[in-house]
N, C-alpha and C positions, 0 to 999 in steps of 0.2 A: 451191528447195525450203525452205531455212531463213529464206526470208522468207515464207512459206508460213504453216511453221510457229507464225511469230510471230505475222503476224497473227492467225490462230486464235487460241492462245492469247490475241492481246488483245480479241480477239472476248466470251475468258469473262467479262474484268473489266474492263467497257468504262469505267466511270465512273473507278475506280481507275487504269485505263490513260490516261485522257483530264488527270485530274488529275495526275500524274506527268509527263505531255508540260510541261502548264502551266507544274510548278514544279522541272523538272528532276532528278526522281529516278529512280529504274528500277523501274520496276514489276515485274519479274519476273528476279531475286527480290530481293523487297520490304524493306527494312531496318524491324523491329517501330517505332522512331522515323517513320518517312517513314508508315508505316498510320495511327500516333496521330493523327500533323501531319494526313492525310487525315481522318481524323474528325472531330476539331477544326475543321477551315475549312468541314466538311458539317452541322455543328452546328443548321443551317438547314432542314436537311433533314427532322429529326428523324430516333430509331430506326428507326421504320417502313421509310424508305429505307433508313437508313446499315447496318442489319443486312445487308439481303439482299447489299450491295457487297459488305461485308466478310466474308461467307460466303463468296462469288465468289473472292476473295484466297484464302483459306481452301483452298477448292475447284482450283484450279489449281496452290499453291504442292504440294499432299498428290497432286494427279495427277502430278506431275514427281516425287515423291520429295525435294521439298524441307523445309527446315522451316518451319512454320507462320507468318508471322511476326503472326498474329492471337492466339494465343493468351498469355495472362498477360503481365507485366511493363507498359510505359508505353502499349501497344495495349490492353491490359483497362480501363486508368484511366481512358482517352480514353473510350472505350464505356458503363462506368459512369457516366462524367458525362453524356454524352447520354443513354443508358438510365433510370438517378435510382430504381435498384430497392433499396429499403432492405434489410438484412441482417433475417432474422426478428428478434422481439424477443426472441423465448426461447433465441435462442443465447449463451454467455459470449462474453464482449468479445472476447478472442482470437480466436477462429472467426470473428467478424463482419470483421474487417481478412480475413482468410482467405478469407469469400464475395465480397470485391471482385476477387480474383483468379481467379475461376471464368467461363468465356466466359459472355456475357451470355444464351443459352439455358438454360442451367443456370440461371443465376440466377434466369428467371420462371417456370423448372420450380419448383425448391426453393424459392420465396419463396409459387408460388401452393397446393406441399402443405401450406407450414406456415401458412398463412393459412388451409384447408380442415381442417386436424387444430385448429387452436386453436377455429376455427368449434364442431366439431364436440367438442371438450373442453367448453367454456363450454359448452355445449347437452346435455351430460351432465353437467355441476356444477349448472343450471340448473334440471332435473328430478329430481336428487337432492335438492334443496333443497326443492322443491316437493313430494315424496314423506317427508321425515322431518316439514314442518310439517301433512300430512295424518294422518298417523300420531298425532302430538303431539296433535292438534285430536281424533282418534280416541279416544285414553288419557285424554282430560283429558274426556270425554264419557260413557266406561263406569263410570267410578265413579259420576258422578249419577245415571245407569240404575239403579243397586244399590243405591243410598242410602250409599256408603262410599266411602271411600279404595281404592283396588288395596290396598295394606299389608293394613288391617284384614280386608279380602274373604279374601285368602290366608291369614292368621293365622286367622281363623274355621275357612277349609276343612282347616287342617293341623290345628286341636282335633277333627275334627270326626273324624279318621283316628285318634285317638289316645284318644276315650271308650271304654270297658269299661260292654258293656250286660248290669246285674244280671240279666237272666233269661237269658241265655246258658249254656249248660252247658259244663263245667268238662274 
């Protein structure tokens, strides 16, 4: 029965398990050192593969009640390097060391919102821009219409509220 069990289990993390046979460690449960080392020599792989493995790791260590050993520390750094997802730019420096420690989902979550909000900031500085030089091109256009300055136009209309017309009665 508990060879059973095991196989199953290495059924969920076949490449992880296969790799561990190779280089002599224990797949389950997994030392967060021995996950890196497994990234690092899948390097070849690219993310594409090496995520879904290391999800699998993930996925079996959290079905048993164990601890993770994918998440943060020298398994995050490994994954970072293969992954190569840059910290936003608009984060402060502190925070940016901070998103390296975040699983690598997270990371193409929050790298592809703030790439979609900056999108979308520039694209509203972009039309504000375009909108005040309209305006200006507007202003700088009503006075030749009037023969005047804006100034002088408003200085006329304010005399114009403030003559006393002699036949008016008293």
């Amino acid at each position: 029965m508990l060879a059973a069990l095991a196989q199953a289990r290495m059924r969920a993390a076949p490449m992880f398990a296969k790799w561990c046979e190779l280089n002599g460690s224990t797949w389950c449960p997994a030392a967060p050192a021995d996950v890196a080392r497994f990234v690092a020599d899948g390097v070849s792989l690219g993310i594409e593969r090496l995520w879904p493995a290391v999800q699998e790791i993930s996925k079996v260590h959290s079905s048993l009640g164990l601890a993770d050993p994918t998440l943060g520390g020298v398994a995050a750094v490994a994954i970072n390097k293969v992954g190569g997802i840059l910290p936003p730019r608009s984060w402060p420096d502190d925070r940016k060391q901070r998103f390296a420690s975040l699983p690598y989902d997270l990371q193409v979550y929050v790298a592809a919102h703030e790439a979609q909000r900056e999108k979308a900031l520039r694209r509203a500085q972009n039309e504000t821009a375009i909108a005040r030089q309209k305006l200006a091109a507007l202003q700088a256009q009503q006075p030749a219409a009037t023969g005047g300055t804006t100034a002088e136009g408003t200085a006329a209309d304010d005399r114009k509220g403030r003559e006393v017309d002699p036949n008016a009665a008293a």
